[in-house]
C-alpha positions in Angstrom: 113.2 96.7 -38.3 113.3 96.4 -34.5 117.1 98.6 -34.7 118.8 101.6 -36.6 121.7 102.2 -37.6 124.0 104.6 -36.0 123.2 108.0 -37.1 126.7 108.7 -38.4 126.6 106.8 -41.5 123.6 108.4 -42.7 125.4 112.0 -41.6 128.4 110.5 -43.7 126.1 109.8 -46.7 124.5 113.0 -47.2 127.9 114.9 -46.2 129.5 112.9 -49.5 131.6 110.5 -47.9 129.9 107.8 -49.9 131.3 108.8 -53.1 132.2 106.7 -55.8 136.0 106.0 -55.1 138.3 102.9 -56.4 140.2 103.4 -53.0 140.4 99.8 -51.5 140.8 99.5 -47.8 144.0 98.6 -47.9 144.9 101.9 -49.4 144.0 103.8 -46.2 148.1 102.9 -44.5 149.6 102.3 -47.7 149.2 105.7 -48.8 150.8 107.1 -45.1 153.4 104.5 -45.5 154.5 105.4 -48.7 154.9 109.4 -47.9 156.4 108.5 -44.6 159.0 105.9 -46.0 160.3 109.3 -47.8 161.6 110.7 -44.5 164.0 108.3 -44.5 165.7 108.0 -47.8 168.4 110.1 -49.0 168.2 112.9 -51.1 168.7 113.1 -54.7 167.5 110.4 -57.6 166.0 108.5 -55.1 163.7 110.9 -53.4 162.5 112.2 -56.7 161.3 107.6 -57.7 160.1 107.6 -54.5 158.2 111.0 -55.3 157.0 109.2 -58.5 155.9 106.3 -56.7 153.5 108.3 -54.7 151.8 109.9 -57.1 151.3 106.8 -59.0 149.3 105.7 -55.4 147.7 109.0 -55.5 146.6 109.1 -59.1 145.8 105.4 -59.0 148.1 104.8 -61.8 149.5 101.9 -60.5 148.8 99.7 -57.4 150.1 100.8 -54.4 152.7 98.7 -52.6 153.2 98.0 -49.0 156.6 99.5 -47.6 159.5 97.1 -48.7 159.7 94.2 -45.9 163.7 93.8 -45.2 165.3 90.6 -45.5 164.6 87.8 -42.6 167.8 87.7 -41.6 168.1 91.0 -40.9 166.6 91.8 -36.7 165.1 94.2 -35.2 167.5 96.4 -32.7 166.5 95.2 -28.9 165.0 91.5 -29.5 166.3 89.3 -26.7 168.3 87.2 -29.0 170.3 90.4 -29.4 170.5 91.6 -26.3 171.5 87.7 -25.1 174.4 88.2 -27.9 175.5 91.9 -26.2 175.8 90.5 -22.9 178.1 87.9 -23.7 180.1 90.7 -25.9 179.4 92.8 -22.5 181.0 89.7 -20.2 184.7 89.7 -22.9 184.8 93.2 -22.6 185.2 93.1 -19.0 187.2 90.2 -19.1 189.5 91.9 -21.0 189.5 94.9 -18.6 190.4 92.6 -16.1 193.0 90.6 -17.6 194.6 93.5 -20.0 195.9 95.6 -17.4 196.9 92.4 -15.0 199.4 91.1 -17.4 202.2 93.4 -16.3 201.7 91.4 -13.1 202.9 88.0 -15.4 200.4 85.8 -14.3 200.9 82.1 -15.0 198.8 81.2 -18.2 196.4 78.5 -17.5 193.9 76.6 -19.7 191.5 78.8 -18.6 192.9 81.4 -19.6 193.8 79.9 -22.9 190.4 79.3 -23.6 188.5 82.1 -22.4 190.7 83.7 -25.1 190.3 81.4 -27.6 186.1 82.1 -27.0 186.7 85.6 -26.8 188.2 85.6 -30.3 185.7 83.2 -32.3 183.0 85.8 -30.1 184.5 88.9 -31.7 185.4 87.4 -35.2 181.6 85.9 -35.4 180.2 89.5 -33.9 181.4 91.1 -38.0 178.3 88.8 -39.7 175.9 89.6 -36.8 175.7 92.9 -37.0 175.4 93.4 -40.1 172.3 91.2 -39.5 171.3 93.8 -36.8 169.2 97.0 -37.5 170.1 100.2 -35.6 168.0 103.0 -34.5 168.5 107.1 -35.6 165.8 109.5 -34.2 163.9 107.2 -32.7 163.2 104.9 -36.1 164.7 101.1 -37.2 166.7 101.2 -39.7 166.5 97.7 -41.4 168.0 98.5 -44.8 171.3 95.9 -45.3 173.6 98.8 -47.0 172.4 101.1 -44.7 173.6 99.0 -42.0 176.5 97.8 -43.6 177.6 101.5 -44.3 177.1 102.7 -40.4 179.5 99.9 -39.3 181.8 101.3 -41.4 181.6 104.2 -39.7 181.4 103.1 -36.8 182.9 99.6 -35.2 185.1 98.7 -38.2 188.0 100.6 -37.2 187.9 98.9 -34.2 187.6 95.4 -35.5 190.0 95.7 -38.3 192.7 97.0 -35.7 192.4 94.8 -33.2 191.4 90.7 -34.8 194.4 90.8 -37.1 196.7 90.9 -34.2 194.4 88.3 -32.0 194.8 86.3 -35.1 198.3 86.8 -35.4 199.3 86.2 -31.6 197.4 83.2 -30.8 198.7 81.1 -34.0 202.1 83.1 -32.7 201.2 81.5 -29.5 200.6 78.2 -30.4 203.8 78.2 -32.7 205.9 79.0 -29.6 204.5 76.1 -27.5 205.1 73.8 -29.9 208.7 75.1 -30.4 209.3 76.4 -27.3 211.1 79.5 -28.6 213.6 81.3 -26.6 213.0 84.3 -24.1 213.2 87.0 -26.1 210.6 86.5 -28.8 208.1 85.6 -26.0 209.0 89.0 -24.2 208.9 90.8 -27.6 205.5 89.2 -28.1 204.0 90.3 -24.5 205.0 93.8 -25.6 203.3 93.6 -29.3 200.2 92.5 -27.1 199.6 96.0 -26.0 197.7 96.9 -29.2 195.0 94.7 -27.5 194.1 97.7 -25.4 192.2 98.9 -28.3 189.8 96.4 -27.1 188.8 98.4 -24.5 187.2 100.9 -26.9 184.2 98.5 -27.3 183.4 99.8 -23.2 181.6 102.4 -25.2 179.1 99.6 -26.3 178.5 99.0 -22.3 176.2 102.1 -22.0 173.5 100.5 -23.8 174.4 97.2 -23.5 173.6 98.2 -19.3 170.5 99.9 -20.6 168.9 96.9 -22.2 169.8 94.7 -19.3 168.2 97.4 -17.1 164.9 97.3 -19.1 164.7 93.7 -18.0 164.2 94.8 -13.9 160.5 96.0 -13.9 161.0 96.8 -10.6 161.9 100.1 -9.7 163.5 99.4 -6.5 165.2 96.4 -7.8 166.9 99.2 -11.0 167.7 101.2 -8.2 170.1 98.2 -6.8 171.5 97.7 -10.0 172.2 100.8 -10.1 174.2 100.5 -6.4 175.7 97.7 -8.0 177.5 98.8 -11.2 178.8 101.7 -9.1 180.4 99.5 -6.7 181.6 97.5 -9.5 182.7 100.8 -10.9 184.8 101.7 -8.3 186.4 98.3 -7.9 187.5 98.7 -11.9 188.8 101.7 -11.3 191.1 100.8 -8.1 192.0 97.3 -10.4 193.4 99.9 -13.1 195.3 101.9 -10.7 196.9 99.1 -9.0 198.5 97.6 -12.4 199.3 101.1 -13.5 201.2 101.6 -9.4 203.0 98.2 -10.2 204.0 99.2 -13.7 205.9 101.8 -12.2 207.5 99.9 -9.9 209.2 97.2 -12.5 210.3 100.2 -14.6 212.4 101.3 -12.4 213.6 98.8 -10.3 216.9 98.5 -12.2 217.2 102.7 -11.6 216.1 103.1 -7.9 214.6 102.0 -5.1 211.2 101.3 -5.5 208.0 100.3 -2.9 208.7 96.4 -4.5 212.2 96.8 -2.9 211.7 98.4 -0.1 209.1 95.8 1.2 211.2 92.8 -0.2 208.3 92.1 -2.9 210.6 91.4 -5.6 210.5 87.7 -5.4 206.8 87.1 -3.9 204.0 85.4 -5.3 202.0 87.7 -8.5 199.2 87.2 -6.7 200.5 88.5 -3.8 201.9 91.9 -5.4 198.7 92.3 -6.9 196.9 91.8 -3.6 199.4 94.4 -2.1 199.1 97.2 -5.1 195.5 96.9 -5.0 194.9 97.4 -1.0 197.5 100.3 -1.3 194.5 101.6 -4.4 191.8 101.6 -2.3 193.7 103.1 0.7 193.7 106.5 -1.8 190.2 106.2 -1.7 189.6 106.2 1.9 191.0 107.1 4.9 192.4 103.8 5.7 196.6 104.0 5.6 199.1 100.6 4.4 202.8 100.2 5.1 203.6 101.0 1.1 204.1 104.3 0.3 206.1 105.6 -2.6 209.8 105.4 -3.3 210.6 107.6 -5.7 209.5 110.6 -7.8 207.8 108.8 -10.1 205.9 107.0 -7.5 205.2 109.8 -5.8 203.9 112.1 -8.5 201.5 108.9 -9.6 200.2 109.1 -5.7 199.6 112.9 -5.9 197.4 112.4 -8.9 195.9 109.8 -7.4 195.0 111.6 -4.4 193.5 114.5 -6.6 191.5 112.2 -8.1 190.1 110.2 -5.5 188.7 113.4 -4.5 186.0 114.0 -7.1 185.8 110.6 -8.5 185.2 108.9 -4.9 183.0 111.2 -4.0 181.5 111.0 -7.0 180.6 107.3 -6.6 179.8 107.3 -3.2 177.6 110.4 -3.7 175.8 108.1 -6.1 175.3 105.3 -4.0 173.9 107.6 -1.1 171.8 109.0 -3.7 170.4 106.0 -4.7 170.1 104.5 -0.9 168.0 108.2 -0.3 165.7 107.3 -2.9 164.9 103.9 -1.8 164.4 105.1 1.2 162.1 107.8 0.1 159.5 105.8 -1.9 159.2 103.3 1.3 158.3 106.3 2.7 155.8 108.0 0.3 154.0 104.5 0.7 153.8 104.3 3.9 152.3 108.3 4.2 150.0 107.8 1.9 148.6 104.5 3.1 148.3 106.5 6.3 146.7 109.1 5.0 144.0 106.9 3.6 143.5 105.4 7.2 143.3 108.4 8.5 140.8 109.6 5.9 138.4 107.0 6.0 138.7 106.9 9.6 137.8 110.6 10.5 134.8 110.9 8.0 133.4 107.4 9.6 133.7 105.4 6.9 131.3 101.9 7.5 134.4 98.9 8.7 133.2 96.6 6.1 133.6 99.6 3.5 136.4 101.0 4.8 138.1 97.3 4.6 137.3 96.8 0.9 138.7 100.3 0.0 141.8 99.8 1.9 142.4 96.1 0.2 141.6 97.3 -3.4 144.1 100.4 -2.9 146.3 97.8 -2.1 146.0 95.6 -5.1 145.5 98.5 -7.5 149.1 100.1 -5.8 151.1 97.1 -7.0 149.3 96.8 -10.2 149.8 100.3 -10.8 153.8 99.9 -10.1 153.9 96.6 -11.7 152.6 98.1 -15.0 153.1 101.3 -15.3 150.5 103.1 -16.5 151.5 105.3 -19.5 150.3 108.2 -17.8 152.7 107.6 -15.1 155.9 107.7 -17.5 156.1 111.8 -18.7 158.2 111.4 -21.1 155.9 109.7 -22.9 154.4 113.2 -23.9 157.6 114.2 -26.2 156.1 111.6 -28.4 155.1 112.3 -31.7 151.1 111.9 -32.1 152.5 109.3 -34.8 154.4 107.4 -32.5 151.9 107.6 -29.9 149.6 106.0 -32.2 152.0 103.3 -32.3 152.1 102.7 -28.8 148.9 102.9 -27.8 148.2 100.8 -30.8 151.0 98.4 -29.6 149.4 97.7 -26.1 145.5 98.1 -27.0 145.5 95.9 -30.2 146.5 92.1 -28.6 143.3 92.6 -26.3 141.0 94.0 -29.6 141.9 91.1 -31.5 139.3 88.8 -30.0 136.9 90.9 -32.1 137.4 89.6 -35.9 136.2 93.0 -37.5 139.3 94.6 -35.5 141.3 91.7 -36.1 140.6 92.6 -39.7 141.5 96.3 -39.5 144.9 95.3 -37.7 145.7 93.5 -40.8 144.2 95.3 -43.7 145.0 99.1 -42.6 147.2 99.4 -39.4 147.0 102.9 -39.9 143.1 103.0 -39.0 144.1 101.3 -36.0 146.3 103.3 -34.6 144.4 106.5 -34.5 141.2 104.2 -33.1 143.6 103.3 -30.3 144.8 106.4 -29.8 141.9 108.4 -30.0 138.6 106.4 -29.5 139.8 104.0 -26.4 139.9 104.6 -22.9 140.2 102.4 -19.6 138.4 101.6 -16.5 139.2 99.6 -13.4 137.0 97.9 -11.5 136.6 96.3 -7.8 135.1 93.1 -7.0 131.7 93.2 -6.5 131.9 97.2 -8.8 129.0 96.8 -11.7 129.9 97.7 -15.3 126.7 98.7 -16.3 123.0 97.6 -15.5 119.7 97.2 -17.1 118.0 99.6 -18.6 121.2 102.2 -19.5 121.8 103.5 -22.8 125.1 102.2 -23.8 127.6 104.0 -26.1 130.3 101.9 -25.6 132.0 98.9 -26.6 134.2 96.7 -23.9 136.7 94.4 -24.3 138.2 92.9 -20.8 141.9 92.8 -20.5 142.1 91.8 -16.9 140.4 90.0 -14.0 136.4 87.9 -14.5 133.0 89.4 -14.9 129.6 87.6 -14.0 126.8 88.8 -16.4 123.5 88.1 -16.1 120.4 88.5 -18.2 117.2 90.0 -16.6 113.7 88.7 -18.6 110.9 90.5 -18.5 108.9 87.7 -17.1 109.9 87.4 -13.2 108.5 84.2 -12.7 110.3 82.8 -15.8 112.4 79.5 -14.8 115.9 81.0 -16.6 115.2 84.0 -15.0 118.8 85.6 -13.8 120.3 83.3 -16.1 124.1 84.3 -16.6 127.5 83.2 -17.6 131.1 84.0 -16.8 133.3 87.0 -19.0 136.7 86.1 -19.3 139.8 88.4 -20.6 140.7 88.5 -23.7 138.2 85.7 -24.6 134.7 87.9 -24.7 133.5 91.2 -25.7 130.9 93.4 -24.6 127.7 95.2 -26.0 129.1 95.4 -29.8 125.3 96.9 -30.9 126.4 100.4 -28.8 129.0 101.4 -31.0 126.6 100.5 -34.4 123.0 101.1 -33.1 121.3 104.3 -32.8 120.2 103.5 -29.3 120.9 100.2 -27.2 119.4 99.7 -23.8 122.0 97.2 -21.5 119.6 93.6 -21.2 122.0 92.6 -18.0 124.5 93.6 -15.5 127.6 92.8 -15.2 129.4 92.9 -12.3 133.1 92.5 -11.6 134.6 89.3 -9.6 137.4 90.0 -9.0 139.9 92.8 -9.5 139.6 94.3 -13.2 140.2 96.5 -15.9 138.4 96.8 -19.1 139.1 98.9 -22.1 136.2 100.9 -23.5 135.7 101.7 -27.4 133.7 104.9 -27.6 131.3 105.4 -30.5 131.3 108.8 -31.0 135.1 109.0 -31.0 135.4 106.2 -33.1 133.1 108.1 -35.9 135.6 110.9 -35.4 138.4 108.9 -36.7 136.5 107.5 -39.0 135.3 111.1 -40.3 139.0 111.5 -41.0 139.7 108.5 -43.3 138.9 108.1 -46.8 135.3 106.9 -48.1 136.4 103.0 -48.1 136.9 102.9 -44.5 133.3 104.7 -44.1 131.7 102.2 -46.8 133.7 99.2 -45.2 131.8 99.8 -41.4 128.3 100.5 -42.8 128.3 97.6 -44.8 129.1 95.2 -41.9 127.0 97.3 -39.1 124.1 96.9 -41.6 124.7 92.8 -41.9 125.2 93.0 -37.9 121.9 95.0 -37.5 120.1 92.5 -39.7 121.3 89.7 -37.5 119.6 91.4 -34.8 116.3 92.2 -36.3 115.8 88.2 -36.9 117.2 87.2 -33.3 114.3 87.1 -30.7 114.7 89.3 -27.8 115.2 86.4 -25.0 118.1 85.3 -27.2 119.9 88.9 -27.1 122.7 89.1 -25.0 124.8 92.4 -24.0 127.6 89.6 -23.9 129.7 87.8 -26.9 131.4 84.8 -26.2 134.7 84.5 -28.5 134.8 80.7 -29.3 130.9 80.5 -30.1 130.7 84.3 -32.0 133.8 84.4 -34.0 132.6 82.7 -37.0 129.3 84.2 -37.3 130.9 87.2 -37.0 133.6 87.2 -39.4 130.3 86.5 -42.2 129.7 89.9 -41.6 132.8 91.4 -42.4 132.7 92.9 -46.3 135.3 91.5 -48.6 138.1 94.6 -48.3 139.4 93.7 -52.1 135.9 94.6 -53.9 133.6 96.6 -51.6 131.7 97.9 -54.7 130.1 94.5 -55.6 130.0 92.7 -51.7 127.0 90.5 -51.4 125.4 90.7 -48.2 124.7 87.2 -46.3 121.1 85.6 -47.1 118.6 85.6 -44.7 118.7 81.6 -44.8 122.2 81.7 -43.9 122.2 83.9 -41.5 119.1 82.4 -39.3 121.4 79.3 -39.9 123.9 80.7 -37.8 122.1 82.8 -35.5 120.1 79.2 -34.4 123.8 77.9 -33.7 125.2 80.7 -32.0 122.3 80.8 -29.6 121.9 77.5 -29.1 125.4 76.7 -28.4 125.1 79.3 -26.3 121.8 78.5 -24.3 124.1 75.3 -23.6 126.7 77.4 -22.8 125.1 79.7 -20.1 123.4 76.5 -18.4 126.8 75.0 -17.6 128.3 78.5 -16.6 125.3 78.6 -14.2 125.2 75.4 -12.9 128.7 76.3 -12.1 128.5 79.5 -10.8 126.6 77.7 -8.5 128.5 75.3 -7.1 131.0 77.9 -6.7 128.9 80.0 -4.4 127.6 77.2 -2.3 131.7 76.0 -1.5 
């Protein structure tokens, strides 16, 4: 044979780990998801069957299950269709903010009004069924489980739904009874009183705070959060004056039949609402700053109200606008830690002499790789990230590495059969690299020991020959993300010598699988896992042995590999009697692969270039 396998598996054979074992693939997560399902059961009868359940897995008594799926109506907490849902539910709250406290002023009711209402009602009534079709979250886990959900809303927004749509029920078919009859004065005016028990709507302004969060997820950009942020506290302070202004005129109409009031003194009694609500709310924000108004109170009442109002304008005001300053600072401050440390760099590569034409490229890639880097957000950048459980890390790393490992069909495979595998691949065996155009990934000649899969950007590889004066000598073909990967035979081979270069086009970033941190995970599974990568590094080393060398290829195109490749893969469900691929078969496919390929490369270099000569 022309290869070897990696020495690991023959380590892992002496060492035992090929013992005979009736553990499928499969079994690897199952087991893990079984014992960490118990964390979040109750105690009592149903910890002790779950208990049962997993020693049945463990003793191979029975088969083991996957974790039960919930039902399909039931959503994840934070998809967009439910955060679309909150921010309507966020839009009636505030509407009833507004409009709650502005009906002491007696506005006029217009059919806007009637049916924003009417919407606000069917939104509220309609919000019962969705979410109890909406998992919640408790210590950083879904909880998906229908009584489980059903039981926290009792807990939780019931109370607040069964006191207030009775009475939104009761008042608008109340409502539409006394337009139709046009009852007399005093059953409207005891209705408008009856209508303060819709203040308990105002208890859903708890739901803002992360209602605001999930909208603030959406802004990527720091900066822009930081506006937002300006934003709701100017819109904060407005609510606040719109409260206090209702409240000031409530005062005034209680005791207007008493004493003199500031309505009466500035012959407001028979203006305009709008007009008194204008007034009451400039004389609201005059507390707040040290602007003065021709109101000023009448009465003890009034003037006690002003007094508190004064007090508090003094830390809440100062609250807010400490806030904004504080967020205005820290704009200003990151503008400015850019612009130092784009100086610095001048100043760096100017001072040690750095070649123009150097100095020009390292200046332009900082550039790009300085947006990228705030753009994305590398996970190192967010700390966090480190209170994370080495579970949950898994997850995440698993999370963003896995979409760009998928182009491969044995990982597509793993992601499927044993997710648990995957994770601790991801989070222990991967690791990233950015390039620059015209940076080289590797060139001929070095041993590789990794595998690469390209996430970002376009690499040009080509193929040295041995034979200089060969017509196809150079010959190479384009890398693109996500599509290709990247000397697989350095992660199964013993040794592996690059055939090419590859060399980066544009800017870049690849993600490197290393093999000797890989067959640390793998030391750490169960046998199957071990038995399931020998057996299709063994088909894969085979395939090599009968390819001739000027058909090798550090590169594997996706479209034109996938199928060979996925031949190789063992059958998970029985890999005690897997047959390995005859020789026929496989020639078969290695003469299509390559010469689909040999086509391939010819029209990539043809246009390569034409490229290069516009």
């Amino acid at each position: 044979a022309h290869f070897k396998l990696h020495p690991f598996f023959n380590e892992a054979q002496r060492a035992g780990l090929r013992r005979e074992d009736s553990v499928r693939l499969e079994h690897v997560t199952n087991l893990a998801m079984a014992g960490l399902s118990v964390r979040d059961r109750e105690d009592g009868e149903k910890q002790d069957q779950d208990s049962t359940k997993i020693s049945r897995l463990m003793t191979d008594e029975a088969a083991p299950d996957h974790p039960k799926k919930p039902p399909w109506w039931v959503s994840l907490p934070g998809n967009r269709r439910n955060v679309f849902w909150d921010v309507v539910g966020a839009i009636f709250v505030l509407y009833d903010c507004f409009m709650i406290p502005l009906h002491v002023f007696n506005p006029p009711v217009t059919t806007m009004i009637v049916t924003t209402e009417w919407l606000g009602l069917l939104y509220w009534t309609a919000n019962i069924p969705v979410t109890l079709t909406l998992g919640y979250v408790v210590d950083g886990q879904a909880i998906m489980d229908p009584y489980r959900i059903f039981i926290h809303y009792l807990k939780t927004w019931f109370i607040v739904d069964a006191t207030v749509l009775p009475f939104d029920w009761t008042f608008a078919i109340m409502d539409m009874a006394a337009e139709e009859s046009s009852g007399d004065g005093e059953v409207v005016k005891l209705l408008r009183a009856f209508r303060l028990v819709r203040t308990a709507r105002l208890i859903r302004l708890l739901k803002l705070k992360w209602i605001l969060e999930a909208i603030d997820d959406i802004f990527e950009s720091e900066m822009a959060g930081i506006w937002v942020k300006i934003v709701k506290m100017v819109l904060l302070l407005l609510a606040i004056n719109h409260i206090i202004a209702c409240v000031w005129y409530l005062l005034a109409i209680g005791h207007e039949d008493i004493q003199r009031t500031w309505l009466s003194q500035e012959d407001l009694d028979r203006a305009d609402w709008d007009y008194k609500y204008a007034c009451a709310f400039h004389w609201s924000i005059t507390q707040f700053t040290p602007a003065s108004m021709e109101i000023a109170p009448q009465n003890m009442s009034e003037r006690t109200f002003t007094i508190a109002v004064v007090v508090f304008a003094l830390v809440g005001f100062s609250y807010v606008v400490g806030s904004i300053t504080g967020s205005l600072g820290q704009l200003r401050s990151m503008s400015e830690h850019t612009v130092k440390e784009f100086w610095k760099l001048r100043m760096f590569l100017k001072r040690h002499r750095v070649p123009p034409p150097l100095a020009l490229r390292i200046k332009r890639f900082v550039e790009f790789e300085f947006q990228r880097q705030q753009k994305m957000m590398p996970l190192e950048t967010v700390g966090v990230l480190k209170l994370l459980s080495e579970q949950m890390m898994s997850e995440l790393q698993a999370a963003i590495n896995i979409p760009h490992m998928s182009v491969h069909p044995l990982f597509q495979q793993l992601r499927d059969k044993s997710s648990l595998v995957m994770h601790r691949i991801c989070n222990t065996a991967l690791g990233h690299k950015q390039l620059a155009p015209g940076d080289l990934l590797f060139m001929p000649g070095e041993q590789a020991s990794c595998m690469y899969f390209l996430t970002t950007g376009r690499l040009w590889y080509r193929r040295s020959l041995p034979d200089e004066n060969d017509e196809v000598e150079g010959k190479g073909e384009w890398v693109e993300a996500d599509e290709d990967w990247i000397t697989e035979p350095g992660i199964w081979l013993a040794e592996w010598e690059h055939l090419g270069s590859a060399t980066a086009t544009r800017p870049s970033s690849v993600i490197k699988l290393r093999s000797e941190h890989l067959y640390e995970v793998v030391r750490q599974c169960p046998p199957a896992l071990c038995k399931f990568l020998k057996e299709y590094a063994t088909r894969f080393l085979r395939w090599l042995d009968e390819t001739e060398f000027e058909d090798l290829s550090d590169i594997f195109q996706g479209d034109l590999n996938s199928d060979l490749i996925m031949g190789f893969i063992p059958n998970s469900d029985n890999t005690d009697n897997m047959a390995l691929v005859s020789e026929e078969s496989a020639k078969a496919a290695g003469e299509k692969n390559f010469l689909g390929s040999q086509f391939r490369r010819m029209s990539r270099v043809f246009g390569s270039k034409g490229e290069e000569e516009g």
